[in-house]
Z-matrix of the N, CA and C atoms (Angstrom, degrees):
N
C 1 1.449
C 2 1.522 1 111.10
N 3 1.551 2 110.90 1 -60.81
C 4 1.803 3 103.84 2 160.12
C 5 1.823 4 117.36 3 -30.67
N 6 0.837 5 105.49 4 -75.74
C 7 1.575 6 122.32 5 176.50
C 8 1.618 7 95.68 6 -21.07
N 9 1.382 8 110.92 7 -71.31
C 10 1.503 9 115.61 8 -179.29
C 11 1.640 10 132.54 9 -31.51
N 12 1.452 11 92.47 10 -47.83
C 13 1.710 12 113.09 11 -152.90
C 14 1.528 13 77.04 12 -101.39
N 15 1.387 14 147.29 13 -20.31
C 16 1.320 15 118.07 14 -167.51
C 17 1.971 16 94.82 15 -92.97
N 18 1.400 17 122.23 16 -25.42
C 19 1.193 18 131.27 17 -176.01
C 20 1.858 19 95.92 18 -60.85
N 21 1.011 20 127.32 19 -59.87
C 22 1.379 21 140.07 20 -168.30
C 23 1.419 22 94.55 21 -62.69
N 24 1.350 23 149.78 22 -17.28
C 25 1.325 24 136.75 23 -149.47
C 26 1.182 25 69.13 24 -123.04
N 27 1.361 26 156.17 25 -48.95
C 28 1.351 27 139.83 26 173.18
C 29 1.743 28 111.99 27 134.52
N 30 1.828 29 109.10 28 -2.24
C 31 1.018 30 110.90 29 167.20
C 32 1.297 31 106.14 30 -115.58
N 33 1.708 32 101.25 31 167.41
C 34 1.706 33 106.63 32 177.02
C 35 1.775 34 104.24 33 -160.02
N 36 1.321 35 111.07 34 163.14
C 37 1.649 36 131.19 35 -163.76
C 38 1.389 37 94.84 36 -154.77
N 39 1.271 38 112.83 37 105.24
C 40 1.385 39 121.50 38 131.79
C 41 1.511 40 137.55 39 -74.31
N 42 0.830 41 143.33 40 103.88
C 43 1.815 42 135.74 41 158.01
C 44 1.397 43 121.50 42 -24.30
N 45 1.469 44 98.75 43 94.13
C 46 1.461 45 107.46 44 178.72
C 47 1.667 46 118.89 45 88.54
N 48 1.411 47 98.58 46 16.91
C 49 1.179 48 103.10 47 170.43
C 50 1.529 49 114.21 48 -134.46
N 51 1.245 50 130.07 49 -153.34
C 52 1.376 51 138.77 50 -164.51
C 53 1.757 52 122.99 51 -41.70
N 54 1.615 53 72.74 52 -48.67
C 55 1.774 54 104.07 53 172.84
C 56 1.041 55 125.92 54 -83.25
N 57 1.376 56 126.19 55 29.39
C 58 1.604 57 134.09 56 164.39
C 59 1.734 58 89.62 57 -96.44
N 60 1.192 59 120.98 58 -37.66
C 61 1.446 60 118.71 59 -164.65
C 62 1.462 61 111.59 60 -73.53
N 63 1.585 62 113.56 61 -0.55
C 64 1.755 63 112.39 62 -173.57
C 65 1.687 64 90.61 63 141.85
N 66 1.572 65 98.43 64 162.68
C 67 1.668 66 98.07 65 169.26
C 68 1.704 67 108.47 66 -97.94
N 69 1.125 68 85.30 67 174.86
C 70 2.011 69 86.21 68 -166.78
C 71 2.242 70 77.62 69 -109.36
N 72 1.289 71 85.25 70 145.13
C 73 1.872 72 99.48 71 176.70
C 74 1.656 73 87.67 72 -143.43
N 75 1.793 74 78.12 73 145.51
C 76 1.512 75 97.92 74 166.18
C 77 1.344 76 108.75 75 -162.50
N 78 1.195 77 99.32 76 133.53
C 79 1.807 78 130.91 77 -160.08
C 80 2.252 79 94.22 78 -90.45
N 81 1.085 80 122.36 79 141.54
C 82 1.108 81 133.06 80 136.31
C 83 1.221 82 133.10 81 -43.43
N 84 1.663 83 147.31 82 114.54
C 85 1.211 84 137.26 83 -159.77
C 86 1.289 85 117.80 84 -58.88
N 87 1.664 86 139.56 85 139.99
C 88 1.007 87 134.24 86 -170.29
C 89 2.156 88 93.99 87 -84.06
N 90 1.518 89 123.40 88 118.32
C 91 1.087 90 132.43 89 177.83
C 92 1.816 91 112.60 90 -89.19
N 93 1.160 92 108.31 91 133.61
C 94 1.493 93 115.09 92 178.57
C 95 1.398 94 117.06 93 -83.28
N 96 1.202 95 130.58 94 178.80
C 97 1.083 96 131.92 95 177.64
C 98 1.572 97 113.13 96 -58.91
N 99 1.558 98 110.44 97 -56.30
C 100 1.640 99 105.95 98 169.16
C 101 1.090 100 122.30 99 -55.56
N 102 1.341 101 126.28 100 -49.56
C 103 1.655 102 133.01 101 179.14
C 104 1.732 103 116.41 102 -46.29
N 105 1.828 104 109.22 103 -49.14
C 106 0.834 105 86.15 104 -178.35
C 107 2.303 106 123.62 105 -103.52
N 108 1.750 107 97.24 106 12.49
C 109 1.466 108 104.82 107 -177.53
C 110 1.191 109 120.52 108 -122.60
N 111 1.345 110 122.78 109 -30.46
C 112 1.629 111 117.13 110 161.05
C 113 1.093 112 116.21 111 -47.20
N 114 1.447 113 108.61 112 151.85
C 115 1.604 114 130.62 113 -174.55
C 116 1.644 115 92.35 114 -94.10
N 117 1.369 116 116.62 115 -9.99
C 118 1.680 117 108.12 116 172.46
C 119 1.544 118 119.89 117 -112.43
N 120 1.370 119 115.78 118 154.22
C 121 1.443 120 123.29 119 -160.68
C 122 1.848 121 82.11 120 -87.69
N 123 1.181 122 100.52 121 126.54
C 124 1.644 123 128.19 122 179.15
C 125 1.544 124 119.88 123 -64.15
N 126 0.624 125 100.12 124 115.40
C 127 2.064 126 107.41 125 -175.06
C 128 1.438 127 110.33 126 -12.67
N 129 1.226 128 115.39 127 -41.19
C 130 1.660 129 99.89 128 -141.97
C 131 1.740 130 85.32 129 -116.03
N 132 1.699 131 103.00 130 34.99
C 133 1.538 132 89.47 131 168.64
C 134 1.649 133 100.84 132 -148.48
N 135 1.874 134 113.76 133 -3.86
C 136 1.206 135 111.13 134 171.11
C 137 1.495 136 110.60 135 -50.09
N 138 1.166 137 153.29 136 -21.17
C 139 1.059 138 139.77 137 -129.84
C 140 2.367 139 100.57 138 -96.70
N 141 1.891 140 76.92 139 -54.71
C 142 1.302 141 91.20 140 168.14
C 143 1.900 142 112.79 141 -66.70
N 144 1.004 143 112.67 142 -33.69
C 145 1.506 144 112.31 143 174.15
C 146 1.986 145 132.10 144 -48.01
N 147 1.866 146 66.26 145 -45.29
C 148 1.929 147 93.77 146 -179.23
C 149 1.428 148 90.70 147 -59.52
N 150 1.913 149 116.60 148 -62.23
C 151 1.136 150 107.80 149 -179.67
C 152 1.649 151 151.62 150 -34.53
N 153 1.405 152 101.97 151 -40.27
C 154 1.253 153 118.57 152 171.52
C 155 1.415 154 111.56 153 -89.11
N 156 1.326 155 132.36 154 -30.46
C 157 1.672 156 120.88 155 157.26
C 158 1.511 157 118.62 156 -50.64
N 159 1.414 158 121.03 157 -21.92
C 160 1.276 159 123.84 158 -148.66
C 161 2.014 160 89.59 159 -102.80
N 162 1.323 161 105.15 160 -42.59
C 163 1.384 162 111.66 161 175.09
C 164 1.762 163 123.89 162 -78.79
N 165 1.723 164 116.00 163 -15.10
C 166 1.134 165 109.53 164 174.32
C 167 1.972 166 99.00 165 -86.65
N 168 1.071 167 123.91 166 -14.67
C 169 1.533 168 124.26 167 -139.90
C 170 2.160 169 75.79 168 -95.58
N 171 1.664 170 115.71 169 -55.73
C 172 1.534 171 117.13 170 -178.25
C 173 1.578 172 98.70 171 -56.03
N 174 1.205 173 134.54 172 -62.95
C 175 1.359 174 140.20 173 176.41
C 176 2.181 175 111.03 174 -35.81
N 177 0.999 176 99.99 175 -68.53
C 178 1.433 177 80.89 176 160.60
C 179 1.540 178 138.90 177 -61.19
N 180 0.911 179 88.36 178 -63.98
C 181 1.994 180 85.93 179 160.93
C 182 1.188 181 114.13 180 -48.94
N 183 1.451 182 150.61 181 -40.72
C 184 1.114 183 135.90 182 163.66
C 185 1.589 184 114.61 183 -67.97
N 186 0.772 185 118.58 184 -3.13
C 187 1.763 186 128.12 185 179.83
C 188 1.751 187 97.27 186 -87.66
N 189 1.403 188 108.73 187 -69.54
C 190 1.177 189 104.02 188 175.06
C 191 1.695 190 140.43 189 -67.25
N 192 1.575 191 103.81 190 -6.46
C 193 1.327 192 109.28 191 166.86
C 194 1.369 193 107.98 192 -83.83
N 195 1.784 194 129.99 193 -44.73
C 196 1.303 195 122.69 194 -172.22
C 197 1.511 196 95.32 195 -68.06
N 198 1.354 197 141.03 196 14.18
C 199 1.754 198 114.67 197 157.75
C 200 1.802 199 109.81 198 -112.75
N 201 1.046 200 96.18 199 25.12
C 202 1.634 201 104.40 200 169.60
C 203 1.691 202 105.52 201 -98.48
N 204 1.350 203 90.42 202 118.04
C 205 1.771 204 110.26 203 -175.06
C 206 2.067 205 113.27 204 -58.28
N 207 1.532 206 97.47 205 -27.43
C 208 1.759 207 92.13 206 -165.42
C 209 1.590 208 101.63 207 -155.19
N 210 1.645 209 99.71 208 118.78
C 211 1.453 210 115.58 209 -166.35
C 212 1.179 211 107.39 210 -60.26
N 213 1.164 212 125.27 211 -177.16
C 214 1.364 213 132.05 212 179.61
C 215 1.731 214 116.31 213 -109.92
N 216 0.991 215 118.55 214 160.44
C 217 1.722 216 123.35 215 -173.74
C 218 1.494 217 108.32 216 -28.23
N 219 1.176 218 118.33 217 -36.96
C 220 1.918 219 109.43 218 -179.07
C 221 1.285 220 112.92 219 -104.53
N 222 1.621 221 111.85 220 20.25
C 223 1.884 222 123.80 221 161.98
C 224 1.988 223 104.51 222 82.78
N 225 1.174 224 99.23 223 32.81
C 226 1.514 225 100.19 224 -171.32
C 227 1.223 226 100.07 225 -130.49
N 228 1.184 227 115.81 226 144.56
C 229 1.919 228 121.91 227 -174.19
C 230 1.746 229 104.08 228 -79.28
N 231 1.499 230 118.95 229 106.26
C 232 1.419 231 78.05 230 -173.69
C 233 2.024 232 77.70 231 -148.88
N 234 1.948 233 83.01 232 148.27
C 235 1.662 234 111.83 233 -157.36
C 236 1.432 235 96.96 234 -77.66
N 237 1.293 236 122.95 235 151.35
C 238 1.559 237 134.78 236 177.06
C 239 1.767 238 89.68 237 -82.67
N 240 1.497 239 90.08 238 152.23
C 241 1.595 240 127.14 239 -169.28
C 242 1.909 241 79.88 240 -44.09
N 243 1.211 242 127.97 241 -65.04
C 244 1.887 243 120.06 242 -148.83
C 245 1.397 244 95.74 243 -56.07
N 246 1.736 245 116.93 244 -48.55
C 247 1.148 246 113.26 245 -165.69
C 248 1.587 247 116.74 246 -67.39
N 249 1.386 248 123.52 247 -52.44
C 250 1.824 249 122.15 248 177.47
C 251 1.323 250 100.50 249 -35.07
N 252 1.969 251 130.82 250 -46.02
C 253 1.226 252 134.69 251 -148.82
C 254 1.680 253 91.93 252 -67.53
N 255 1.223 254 103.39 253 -56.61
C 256 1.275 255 101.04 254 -167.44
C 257 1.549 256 120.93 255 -80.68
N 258 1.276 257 129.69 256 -17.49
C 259 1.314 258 141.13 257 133.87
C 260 1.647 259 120.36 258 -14.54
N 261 1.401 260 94.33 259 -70.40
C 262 1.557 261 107.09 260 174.40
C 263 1.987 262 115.81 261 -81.56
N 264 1.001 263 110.05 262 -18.88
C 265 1.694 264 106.06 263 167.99
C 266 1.358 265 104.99 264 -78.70
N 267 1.323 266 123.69 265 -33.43
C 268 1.077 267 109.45 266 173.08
C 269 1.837 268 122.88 267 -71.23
N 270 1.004 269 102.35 268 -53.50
C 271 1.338 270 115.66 269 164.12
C 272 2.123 271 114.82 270 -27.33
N 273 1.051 272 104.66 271 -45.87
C 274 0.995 273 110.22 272 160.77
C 275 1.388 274 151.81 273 -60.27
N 276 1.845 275 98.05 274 -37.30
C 277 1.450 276 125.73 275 176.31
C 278 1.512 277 103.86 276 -109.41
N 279 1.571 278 113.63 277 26.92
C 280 1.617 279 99.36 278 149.09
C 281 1.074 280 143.12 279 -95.39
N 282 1.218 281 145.32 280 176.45
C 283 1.882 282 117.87 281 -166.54
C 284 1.539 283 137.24 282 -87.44
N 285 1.135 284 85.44 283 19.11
C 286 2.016 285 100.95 284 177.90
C 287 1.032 286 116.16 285 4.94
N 288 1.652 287 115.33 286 60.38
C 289 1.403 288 139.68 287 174.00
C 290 1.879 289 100.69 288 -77.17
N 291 1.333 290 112.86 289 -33.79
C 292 1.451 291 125.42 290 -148.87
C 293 1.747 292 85.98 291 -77.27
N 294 1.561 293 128.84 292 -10.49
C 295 1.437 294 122.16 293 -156.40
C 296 2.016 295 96.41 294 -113.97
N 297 1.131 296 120.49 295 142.62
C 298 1.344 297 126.00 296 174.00
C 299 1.379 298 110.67 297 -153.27
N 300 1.508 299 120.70 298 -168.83
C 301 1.389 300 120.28 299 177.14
C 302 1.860 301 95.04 300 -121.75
N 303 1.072 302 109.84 301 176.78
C 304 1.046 303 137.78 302 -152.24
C 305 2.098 304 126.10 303 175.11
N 306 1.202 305 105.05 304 111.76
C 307 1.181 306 134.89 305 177.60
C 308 1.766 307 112.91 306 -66.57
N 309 1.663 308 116.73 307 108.39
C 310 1.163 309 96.69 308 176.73
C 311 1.740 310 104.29 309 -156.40
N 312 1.275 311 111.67 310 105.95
C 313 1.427 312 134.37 311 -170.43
C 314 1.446 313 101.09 312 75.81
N 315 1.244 314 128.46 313 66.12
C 316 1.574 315 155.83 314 -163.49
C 317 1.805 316 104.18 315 11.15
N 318 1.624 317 104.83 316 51.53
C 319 1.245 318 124.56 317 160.33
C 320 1.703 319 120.69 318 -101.50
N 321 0.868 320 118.41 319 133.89
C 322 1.878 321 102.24 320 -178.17
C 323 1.321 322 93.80 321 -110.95
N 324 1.701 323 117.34 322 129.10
C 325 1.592 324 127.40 323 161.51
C 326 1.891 325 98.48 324 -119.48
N 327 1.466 326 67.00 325 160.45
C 328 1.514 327 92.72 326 175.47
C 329 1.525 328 100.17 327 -94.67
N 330 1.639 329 131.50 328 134.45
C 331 1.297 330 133.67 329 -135.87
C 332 1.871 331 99.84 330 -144.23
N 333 0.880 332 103.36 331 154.35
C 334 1.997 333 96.13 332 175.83
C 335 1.486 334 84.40 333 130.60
N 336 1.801 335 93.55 334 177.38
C 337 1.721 336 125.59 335 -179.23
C 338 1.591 337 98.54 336 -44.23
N 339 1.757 338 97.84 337 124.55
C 340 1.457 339 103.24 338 151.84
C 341 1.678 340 97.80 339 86.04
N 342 0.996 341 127.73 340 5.14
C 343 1.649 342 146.90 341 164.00
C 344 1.452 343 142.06 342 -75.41
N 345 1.628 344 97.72 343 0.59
C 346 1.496 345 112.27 344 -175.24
C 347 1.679 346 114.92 345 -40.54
N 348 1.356 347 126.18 346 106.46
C 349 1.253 348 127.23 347 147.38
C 350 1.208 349 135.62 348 -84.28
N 351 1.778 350 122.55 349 23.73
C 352 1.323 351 115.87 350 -159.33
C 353 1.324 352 128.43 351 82.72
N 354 1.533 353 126.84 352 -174.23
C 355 1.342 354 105.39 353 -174.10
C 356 1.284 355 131.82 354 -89.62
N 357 1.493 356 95.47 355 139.87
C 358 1.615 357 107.48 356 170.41
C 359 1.293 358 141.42 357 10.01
N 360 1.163 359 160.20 358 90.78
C 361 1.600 360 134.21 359 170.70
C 362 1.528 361 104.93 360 -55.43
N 363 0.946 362 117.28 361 167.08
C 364 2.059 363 131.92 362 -177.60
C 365 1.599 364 81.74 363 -75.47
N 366 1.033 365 113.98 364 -65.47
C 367 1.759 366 111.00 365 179.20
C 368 1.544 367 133.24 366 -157.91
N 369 1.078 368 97.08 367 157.59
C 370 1.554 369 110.46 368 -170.57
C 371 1.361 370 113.50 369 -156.76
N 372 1.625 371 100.11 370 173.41
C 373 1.396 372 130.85 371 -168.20
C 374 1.360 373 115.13 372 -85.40
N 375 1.604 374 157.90 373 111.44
C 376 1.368 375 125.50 374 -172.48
C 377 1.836 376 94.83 375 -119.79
N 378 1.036 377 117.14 376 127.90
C 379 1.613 378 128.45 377 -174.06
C 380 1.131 379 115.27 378 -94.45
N 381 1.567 380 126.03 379 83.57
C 382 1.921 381 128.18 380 -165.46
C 383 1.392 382 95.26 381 -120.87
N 384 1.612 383 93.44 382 177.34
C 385 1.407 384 107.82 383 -166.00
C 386 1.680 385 112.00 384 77.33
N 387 1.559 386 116.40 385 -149.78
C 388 0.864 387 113.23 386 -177.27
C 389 1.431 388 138.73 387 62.85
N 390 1.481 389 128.42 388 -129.40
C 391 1.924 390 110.00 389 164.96
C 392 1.564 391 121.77 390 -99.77
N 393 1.784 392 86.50 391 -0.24
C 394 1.999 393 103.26 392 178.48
C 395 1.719 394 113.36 393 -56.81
N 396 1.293 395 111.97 394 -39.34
C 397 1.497 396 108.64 395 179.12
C 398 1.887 397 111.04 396 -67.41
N 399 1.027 398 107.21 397 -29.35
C 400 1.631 399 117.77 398 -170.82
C 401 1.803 400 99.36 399 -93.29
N 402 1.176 401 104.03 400 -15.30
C 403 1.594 402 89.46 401 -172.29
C 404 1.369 403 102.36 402 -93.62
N 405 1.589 404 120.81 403 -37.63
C 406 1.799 405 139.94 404 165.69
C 407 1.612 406 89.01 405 -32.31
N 408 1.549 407 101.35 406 -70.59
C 409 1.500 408 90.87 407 -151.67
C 410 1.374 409 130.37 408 -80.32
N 411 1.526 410 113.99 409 -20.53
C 412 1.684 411 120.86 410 136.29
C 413 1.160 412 122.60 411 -7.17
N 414 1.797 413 107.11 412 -82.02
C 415 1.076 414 120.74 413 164.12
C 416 1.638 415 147.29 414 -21.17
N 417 1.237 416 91.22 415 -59.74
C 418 1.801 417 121.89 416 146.65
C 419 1.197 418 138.58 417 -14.52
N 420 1.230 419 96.00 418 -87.76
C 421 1.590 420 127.49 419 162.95
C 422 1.401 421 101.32 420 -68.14
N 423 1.184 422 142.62 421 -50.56
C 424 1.861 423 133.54 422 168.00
C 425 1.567 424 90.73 423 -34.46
N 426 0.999 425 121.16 424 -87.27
C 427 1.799 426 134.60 425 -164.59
C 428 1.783 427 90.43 426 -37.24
N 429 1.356 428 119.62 427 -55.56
C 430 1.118 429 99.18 428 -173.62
C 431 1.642 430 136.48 429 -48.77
N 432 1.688 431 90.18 430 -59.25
C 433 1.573 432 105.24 431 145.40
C 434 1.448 433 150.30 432 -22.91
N 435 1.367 434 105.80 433 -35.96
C 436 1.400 435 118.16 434 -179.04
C 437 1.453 436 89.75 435 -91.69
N 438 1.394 437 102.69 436 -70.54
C 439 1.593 438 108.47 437 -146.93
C 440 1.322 439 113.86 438 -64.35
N 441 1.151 440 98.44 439 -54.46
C 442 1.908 441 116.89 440 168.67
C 443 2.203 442 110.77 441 99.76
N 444 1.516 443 73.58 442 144.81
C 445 1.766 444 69.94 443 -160.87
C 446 1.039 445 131.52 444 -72.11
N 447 2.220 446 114.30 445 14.69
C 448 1.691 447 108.50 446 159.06
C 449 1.595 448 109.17 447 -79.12
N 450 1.597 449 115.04 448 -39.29
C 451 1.495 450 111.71 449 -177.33
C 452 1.127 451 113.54 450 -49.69
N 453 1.905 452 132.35 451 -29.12
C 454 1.231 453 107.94 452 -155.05
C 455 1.684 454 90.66 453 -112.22
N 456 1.291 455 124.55 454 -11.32
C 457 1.780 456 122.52 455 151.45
C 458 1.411 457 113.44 456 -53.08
N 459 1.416 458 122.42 457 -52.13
C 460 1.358 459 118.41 458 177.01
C 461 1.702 460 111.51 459 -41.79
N 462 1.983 461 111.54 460 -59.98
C 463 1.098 462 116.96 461 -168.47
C 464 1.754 463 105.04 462 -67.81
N 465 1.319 464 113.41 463 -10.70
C 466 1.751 465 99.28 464 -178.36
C 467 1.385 466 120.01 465 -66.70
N 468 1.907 467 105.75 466 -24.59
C 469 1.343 468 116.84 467 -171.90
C 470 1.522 469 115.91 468 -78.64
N 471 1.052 470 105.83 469 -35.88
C 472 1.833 471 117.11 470 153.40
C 473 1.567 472 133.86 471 -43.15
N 474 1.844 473 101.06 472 -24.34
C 475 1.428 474 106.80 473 -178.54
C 476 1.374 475 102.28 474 136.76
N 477 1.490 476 102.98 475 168.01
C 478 1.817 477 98.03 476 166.04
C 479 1.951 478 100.45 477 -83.02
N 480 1.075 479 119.95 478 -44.00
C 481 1.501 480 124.58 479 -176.40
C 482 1.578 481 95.22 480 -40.05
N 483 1.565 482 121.73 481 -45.53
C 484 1.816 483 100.31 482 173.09
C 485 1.366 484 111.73 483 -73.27
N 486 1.258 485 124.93 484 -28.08
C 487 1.438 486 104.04 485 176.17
C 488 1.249 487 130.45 486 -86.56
N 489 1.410 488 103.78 487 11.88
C 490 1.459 489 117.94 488 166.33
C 491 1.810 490 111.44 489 -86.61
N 492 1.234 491 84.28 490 -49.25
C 493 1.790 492 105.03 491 174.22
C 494 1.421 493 129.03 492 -36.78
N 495 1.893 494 94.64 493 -59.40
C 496 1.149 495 106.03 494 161.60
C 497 1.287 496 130.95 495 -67.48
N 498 1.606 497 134.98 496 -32.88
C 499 1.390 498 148.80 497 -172.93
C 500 1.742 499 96.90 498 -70.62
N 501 1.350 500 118.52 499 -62.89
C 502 1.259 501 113.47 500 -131.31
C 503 2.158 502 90.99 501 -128.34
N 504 1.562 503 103.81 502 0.48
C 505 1.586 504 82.17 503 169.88
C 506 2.122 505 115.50 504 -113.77
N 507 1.241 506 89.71 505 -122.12
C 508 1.577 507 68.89 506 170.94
C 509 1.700 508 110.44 507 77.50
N 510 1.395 509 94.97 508 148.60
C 511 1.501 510 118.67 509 161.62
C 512 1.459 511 104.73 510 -17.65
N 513 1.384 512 113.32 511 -64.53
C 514 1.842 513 111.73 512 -160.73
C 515 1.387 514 95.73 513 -139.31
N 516 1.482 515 112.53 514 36.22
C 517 1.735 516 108.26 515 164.65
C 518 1.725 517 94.89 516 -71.06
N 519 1.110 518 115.55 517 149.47
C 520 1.782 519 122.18 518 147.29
C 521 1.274 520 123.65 519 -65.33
N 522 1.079 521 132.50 520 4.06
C 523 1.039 522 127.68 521 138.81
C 524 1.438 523 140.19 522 -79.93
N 525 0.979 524 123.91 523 -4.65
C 526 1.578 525 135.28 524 179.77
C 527 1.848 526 121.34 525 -49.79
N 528 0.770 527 100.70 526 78.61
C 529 1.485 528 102.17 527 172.24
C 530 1.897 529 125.37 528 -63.44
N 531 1.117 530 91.56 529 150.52
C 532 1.733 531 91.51 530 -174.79
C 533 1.281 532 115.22 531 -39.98
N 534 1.323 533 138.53 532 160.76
C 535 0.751 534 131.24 533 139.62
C 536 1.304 535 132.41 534 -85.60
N 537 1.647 536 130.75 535 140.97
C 538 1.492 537 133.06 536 -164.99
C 539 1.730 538 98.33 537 -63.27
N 540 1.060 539 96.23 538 153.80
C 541 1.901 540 99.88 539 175.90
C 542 1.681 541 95.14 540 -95.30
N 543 1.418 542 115.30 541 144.32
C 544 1.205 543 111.15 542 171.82
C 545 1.587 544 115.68 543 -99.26
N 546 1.037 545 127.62 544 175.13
C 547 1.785 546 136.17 545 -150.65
C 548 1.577 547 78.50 546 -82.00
N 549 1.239 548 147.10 547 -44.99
C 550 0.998 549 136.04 548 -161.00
C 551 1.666 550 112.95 549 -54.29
N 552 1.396 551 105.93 550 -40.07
C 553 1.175 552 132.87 551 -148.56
C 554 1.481 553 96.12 552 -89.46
N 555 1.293 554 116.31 553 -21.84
C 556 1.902 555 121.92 554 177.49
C 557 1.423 556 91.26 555 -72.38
């Protein structure tokens, strides 16, 4: 029962383990006004957002091609135009409960399937529910909207890295990182 109530308070000590050296604490992310009331997913977390739209949307389509019994002419399982559509609408309108934010070296990411940031903290806070499931799937369906659901079937067959590519890089993907200046350019 100790064991219990000290886990829930957010610290813990084992005997002879980690927690002889100090207790490990972890705080819940402090949320801002945008983070936690806009109806829009906040700049400095589209990036990871794009990410995980881009990885639940390949993840279904690959779900639904490995239950197709007989490949098609170039030996690849691949879904007729009604089915990807609805593959990927669905994909969109599921409840991306599994996705939250999370605080880690007073950075805030957006956290869930297909989210790898490297390693682990010992522990943390993860902040779900809330307007994160509605802002994911906004999101979603936007990508769907623009792009449309043969471009981003085409890019599934390429890999998930293209349907990341395509979703979230680009001219005005959110993901776009600086570009390095070259020596020329000093």
């Amino acid at each position: 029962m100790r064991l219990s109530l000290l886990l829930l308070l957010g610290a813990w000590a084992v005997p002879g383990g980690v927690g002889d050296r100090g207790f490990l604490s972890a705080t819940a992310p402090h949320l801002d006004e945008e983070e936690k009331y806009s109806a829009h997913m906040p700049a400095h977390l589209r990036c990871d957002a794009c990410r995980a739209v881009a990885y639940q949307m390949w993840q279904h389509l690959a779900k639904a091609e490995a239950k197709l019994h007989t490949p098609d002419s170039r030996g690849r399982r691949a879904l007729s135009e009604s089915e990807y559509t609805e593959v990927l609408d669905l994909s969109c309108l599921q409840n991306w409960q599994d996705y939250g934010v999370r605080e880690v070296n007073q950075v805030k990411r957006l956290t869930g399937p297909g989210l790898s940031q490297g390693p682990e903290p010992s522990i943390s806070v993860m902040v779900t529910g809330g307007p994160w499931p509605n802002r994911l799937s906004r999101m979603c369906l936007q990508y769907l909207g623009d792009l449309g659901e043969d471009e981003i079937y085409e890019a599934h067959h390429r890999g998930q890295e293209a349907v990341e590519a395509l979703l979230c890089g680009g001219a005005r993907g959110p993901c776009l990182a600086e570009a390095p200046v070259s020596r020329e350019e000093l």
